[in-house]
N, C-alpha and C positions, 0 to 999 in steps of 0.2 A: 572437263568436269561439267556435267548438267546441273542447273538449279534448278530446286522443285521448287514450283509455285503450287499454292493451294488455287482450287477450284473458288470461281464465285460463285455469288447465289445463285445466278439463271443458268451457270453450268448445272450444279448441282439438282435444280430441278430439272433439268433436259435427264439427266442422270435416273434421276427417282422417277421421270415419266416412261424412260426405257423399260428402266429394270424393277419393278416395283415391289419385286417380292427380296430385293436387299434390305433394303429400310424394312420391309414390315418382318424379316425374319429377324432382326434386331429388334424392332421394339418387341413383337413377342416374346423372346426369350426377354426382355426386363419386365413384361407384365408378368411371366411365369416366377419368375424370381420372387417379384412383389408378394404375388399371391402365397407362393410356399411361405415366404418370412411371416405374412400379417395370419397366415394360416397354425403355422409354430408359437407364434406370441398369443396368440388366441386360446389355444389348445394349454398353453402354458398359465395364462390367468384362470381357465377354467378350472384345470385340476388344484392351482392352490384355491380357489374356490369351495371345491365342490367334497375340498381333502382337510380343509378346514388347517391349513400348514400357519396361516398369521397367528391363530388361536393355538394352535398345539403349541408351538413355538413362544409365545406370551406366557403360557401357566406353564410349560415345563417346570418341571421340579431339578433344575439343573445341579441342586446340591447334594439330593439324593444319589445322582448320577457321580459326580465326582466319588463318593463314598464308597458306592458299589466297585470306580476303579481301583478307588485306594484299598480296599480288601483286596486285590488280588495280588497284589504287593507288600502288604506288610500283616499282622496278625494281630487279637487284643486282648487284653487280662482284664479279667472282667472281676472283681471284686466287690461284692453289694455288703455294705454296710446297713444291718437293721438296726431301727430305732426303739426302745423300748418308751411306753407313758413318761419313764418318771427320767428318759431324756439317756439312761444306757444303753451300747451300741455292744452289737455282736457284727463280727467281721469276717465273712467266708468268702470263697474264692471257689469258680466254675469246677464241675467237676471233669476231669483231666485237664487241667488246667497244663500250661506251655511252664509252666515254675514246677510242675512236681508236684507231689502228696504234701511234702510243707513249705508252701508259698510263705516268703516272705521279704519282698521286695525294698528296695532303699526307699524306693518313690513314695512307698504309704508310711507313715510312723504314727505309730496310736499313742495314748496316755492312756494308764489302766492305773486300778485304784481295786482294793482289796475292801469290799462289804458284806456285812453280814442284815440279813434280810427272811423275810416271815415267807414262806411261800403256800398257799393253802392245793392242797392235792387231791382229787376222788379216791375216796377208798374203793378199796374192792366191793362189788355188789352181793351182800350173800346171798346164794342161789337157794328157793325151797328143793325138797327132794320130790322126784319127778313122783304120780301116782303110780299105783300099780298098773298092770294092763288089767286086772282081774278084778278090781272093784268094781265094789255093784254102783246101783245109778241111785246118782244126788240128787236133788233138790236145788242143791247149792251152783249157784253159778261158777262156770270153769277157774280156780284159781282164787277163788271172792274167800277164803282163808289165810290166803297167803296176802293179801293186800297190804297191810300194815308192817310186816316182817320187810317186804323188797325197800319200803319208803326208809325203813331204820338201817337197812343193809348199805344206804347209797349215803352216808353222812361224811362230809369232808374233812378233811384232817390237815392238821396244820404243821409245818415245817419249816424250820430257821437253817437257813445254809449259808453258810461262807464263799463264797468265790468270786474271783479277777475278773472286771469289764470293762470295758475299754467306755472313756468318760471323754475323749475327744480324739478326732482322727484327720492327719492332713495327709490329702494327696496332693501329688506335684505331678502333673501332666509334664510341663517343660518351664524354661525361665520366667515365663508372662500369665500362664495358666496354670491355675490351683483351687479346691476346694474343701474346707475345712467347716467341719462337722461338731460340733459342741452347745450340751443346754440346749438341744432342739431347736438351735438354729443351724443354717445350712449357709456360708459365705463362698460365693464364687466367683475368683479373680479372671479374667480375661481380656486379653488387649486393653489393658488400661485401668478397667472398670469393675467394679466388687458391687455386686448383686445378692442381698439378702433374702433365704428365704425361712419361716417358721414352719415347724411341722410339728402335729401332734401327740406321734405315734399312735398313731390311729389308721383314718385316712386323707384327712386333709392336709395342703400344703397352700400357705397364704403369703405370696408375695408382700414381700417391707417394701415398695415401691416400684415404678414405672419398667416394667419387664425392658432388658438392654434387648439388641436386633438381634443377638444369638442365642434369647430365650423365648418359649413359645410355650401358650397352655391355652388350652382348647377351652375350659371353662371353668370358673371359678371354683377352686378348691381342687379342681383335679391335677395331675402329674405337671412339673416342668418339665420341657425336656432343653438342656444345655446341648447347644453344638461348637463346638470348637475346632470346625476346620480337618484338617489330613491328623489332627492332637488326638481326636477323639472324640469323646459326647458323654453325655451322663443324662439319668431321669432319676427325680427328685418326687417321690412318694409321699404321704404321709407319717408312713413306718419304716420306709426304706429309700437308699440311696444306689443307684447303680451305679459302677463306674465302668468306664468305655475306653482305657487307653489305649493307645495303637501304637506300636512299634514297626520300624520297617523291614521288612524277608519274613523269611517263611521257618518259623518256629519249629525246631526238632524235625529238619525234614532227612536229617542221618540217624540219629536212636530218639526214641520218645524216650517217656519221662519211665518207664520198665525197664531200660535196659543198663547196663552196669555202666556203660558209657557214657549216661547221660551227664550233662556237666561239665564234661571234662574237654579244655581245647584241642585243638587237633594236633598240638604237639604231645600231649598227655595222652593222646588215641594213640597216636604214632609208637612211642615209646612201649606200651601197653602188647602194642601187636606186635613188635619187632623183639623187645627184649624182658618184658615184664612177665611175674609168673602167672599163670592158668588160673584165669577167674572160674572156669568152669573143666575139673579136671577127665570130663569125658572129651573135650577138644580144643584146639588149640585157640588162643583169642583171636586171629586172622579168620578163622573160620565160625567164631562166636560172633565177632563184627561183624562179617557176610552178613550171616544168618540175623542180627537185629535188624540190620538195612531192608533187610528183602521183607521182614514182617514187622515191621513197623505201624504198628495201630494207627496212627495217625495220617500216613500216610499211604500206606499199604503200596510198598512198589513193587511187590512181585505179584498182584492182582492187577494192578494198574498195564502191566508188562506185559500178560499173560491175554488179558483184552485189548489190549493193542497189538497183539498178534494175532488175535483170532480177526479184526477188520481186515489185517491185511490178509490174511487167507481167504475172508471172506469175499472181499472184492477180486484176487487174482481167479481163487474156483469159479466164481460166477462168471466171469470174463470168459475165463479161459472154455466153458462149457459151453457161453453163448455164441464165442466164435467157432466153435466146433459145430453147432447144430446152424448157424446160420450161411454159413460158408458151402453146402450141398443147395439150402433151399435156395437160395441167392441168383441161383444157374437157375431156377424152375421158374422165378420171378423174372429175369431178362427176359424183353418181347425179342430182342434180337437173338438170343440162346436157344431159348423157347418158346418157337414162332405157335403159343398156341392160347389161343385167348383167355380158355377158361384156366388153363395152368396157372396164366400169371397173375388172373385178377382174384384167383383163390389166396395165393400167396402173399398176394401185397396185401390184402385184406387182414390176412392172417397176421402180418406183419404189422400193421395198421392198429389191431386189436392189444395184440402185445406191449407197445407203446404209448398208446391210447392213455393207457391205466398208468397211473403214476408207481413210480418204485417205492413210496412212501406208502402206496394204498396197499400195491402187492403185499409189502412186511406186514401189514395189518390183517390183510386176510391169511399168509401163512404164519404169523403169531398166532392165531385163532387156530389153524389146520396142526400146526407143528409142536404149539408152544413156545414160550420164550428160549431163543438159544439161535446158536448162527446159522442153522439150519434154513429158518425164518431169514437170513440176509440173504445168505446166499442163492435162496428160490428169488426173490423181488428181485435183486441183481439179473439174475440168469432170463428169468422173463422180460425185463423190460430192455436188457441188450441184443437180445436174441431180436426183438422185433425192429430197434433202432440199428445193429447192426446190418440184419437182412436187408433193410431199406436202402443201406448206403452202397454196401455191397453189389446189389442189383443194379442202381444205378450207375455204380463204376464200369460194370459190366457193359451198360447198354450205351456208355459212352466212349466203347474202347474204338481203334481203328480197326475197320473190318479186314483194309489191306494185308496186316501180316495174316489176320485168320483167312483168308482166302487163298493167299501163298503156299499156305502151309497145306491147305483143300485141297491145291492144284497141282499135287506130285503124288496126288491116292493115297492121303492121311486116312485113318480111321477116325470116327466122329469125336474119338475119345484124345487120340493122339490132337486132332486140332484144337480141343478146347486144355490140352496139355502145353502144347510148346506154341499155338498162336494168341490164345487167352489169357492163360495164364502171368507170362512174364511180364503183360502191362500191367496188370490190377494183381497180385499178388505183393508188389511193395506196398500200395494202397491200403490194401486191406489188412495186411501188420503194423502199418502204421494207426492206422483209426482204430484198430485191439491193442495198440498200445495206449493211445488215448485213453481208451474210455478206462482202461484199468487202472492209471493215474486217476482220474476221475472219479469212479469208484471206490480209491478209496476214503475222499471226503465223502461221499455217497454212504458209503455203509456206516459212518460216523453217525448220521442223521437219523437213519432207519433204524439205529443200534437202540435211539432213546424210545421205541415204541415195542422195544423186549425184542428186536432182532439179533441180540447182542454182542459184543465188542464192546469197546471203549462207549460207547454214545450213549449205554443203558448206564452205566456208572457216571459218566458225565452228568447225563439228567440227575442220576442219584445226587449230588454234589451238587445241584444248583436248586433241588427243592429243598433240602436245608433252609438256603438262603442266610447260611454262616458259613461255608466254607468254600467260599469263592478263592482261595488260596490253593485249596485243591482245585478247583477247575481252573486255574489260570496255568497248574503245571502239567494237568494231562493237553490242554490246548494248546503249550506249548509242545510236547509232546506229539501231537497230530499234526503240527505244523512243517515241523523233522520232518517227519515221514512223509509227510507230502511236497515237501522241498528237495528228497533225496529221489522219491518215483517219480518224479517231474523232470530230476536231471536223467534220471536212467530213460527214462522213457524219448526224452530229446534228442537223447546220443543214439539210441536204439532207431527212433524215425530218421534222423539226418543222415545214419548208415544206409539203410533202407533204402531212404530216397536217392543218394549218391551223392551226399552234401555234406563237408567238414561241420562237425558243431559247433556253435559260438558261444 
């Protein structure tokens, strides 16, 4: 057994005086290291810098944010209690409201009182009788007869009516939050804490004291607004009260509130379809429940359905076209294919151009050329793969082995037969696999173009997100795109890994 001894110092330099470029290829590569890291931390304080990330980050409105999620998950009954002067409330509810045409929920309970009260009302104005066309010419200025007639026609008239108002209202959000409405004052309980407010049925609203941290008003006498968390919100008016409560899932998302079904659980559905008699005696109620689900106002799934198939057509047509036209040119663009300069630096150009242009731009200029509709997708698709296809294409080409193409030369192939049986079989799995890609790919692709009128799912998306109340529907159509791109992703995986000659994982 040898023992290693370490080298001393004057071996060491005997060492670095021989060989001197060991040491210094060492320290190099740790000054290059240095420099890349101090070069990355640099580049790193600069863009939080120059991106203003401390500041964005400090005023976020993180609660806003949380809101926006919580819409996409749960839905809310919005109920605005008016105030009247002498302090009586009227109590409606949104119209299509998730309760029905008669909302009337456990959470709200009014107190109503039976009075009778003077209402004063415009009379009708009595009209003078028009002139003739054929009277001769006055003197008299246009209508200066009828003057006094129109002032007595418009005299107000007075009216005693009888009827129920509601003289105080609570709501209950959940165990800990509640707002209760009486004598124009407005009391709101939350986490602990009961917050007074006066309102005059007008438009002022004056805090009884020191706003809690979940009330906020811009400025004296204008709106409160209450937040309460994933519970809900409310704004506190002069003359009115909003309420905001939120419930969690998605509201009538099998019948809306039209259909015969609605209300009833899904064992009352069940029973209904399997053994109950014919709500509707022109078809059966299996096929009357179909038919609500699929046109469902509020949700519309058989629209929703119908544009979600037109992305996926639109992305497979575009694919499928681009690899059709780029798959000839591809051969024109190889310098090795086609040894001919101006062929291939037309093509790559040409290629170049195609690309260049964004698929978001394309949709916008054939929205413009075509009109809204998937027409418009499927052209942005088709150009901008054709050009990124071609590219990739040509260069598989030109980095194929020349050795089988020369093999196959050297038994008196035909030009056609060589680029058949010595070309082909290396870049032919290539080239289905990258047309499988991008077709997966496209179709998140045409989701994006959809919202600029290319249409599919992405124009009704957009539709659904400029609301900016029905983020419940855009979280089920984006779960919906998610599907579909989690199922063409595995099709597309299985389809390359055959391809390539690799089991899928």
């Amino acid at each position: 057994m040898i023992a290693s001894t370490k080298p001393s110092a004057p071996e060491m330099e005997a060492i670095a005086a021989r060989h001197p470029h060991l040491l210094q290829s060492s320290s190099n590569k740790r000054l290059k290291a240095a420099l890349i890291g101090a070069s990355l931390v640099s580049y790193m304080v600069f863009s939080w810098w120059f991106f203003s990330v401390g500041h964005v980050l400090a005023n976020a409105n993180w609660g806003i944010a949380g809101t926006y999620l919580a819409d996409w998950i749960s839905y809310e009954i919005r109920p605005d209690i008016e105030i009247a002067p002498d302090g009586t409330m009227v109590v409606s509810y949104q119209r299509n409201s998730p309760l029905g045409a008669n909302p009337n929920p456990d959470w709200v309970v009014l107190e109503k009182e039976t009075v009778t009260r003077t209402v004063e009302t415009p009379a009708a104005a009595v009209q003078a009788p028009k002139p003739k066309a054929s009277s001769s010419f006055s003197f008299m200025a246009p209508n200066a007869a009828l003057g006094g007639n129109q002032g007595a026609g418009r005299q107000n008239a007075a009216q005693t009516r009888t009827e129920e108002v509601v003289t105080r209202a609570l709501v209950t959000y959940d165990g800990s939050t509640n707002i209760e409405v009486a004598e124009r004052l407005v009391k709101a309980t939350h986490a602990g804490e009961t917050f007074t407010m006066a309102v005059d049925g007008a438009d002022t609203v004056t805090p009884q004291g020191p706003l809690p941290r979940w009330a906020t008003q811009k400025r004296p006498g204008e709106k409160i607004t209450l937040s309460f968390g994933l519970t809900g919100w409310a704004e506190v008016e002069g003359d009115e009260v909003s309420i905001r409560n939120r419930f969690f899932g998605w509201a009538n998302f099998l019948f809306d509130t039209n259909s015969p079904f609605f209300g009833k659980s899904y064992g009352e559905v069940a029973s209904l379809i399997l053994s109950g008699d014919r709500i509707d005696p022109a078809r059966s109620n299996l096929a009357l429940a179909w038919n609500n689900i699929l046109y469902n106002a509020e949700w519309q799934h058989l629209d929703v359905w119908t544009k979600l198939l037109q992305t996926v057509v639109m992305a497979f047509v575009g694919t499928l076209f681009a690899s059709l036209i780029a798959f000839p040119l591809c051969f024109l663009a190889a310098r090795n294919i086609t040894p001919n300069l101006f062929a291939n630096q037309l093509f790559k150009r040409f290629f170049d151009f195609l690309r260049s242009v964004d698929m978001f731009i394309w949709a916008l200029f054939f929205t413009r050329a075509f009109g809204p509709g998937p027409l418009a997708g499927m052209s942005a698709i088709f150009f901008t793969d054709t050009g990124t296809l071609g590219k990739l294409y040509s260069e598989a080409l030109e980095n194929i082995d020349d050795k089988q193409r020369e093999g196959v030369k050297s038994v008196g192939a035909t030009p056609l037969a060589v680029q058949r049986f010595g070309v082909l079989p290396q870049v032919l799995p290539v080239f289905a696999s990258q047309a499988l890609y991008f077709w997966e790919s496209n179709t998140r692709s045409a989701t994006i173009i959809g919202a600029v009128g290319a249409g599919g799912i992405g124009l009704k998306l957009w539709e659904a997100m400029r609301t900016n109340s029905d983020w419940e529907n855009v979280a089920y159509m984006v779960l919906l795109i998610l599907m579909v791109v989690f199922v063409f992703d595995s099709i597309s995986n299985v389809c390359r890994s055959r391809l390539m000659g690799r089991s899928a994982h």
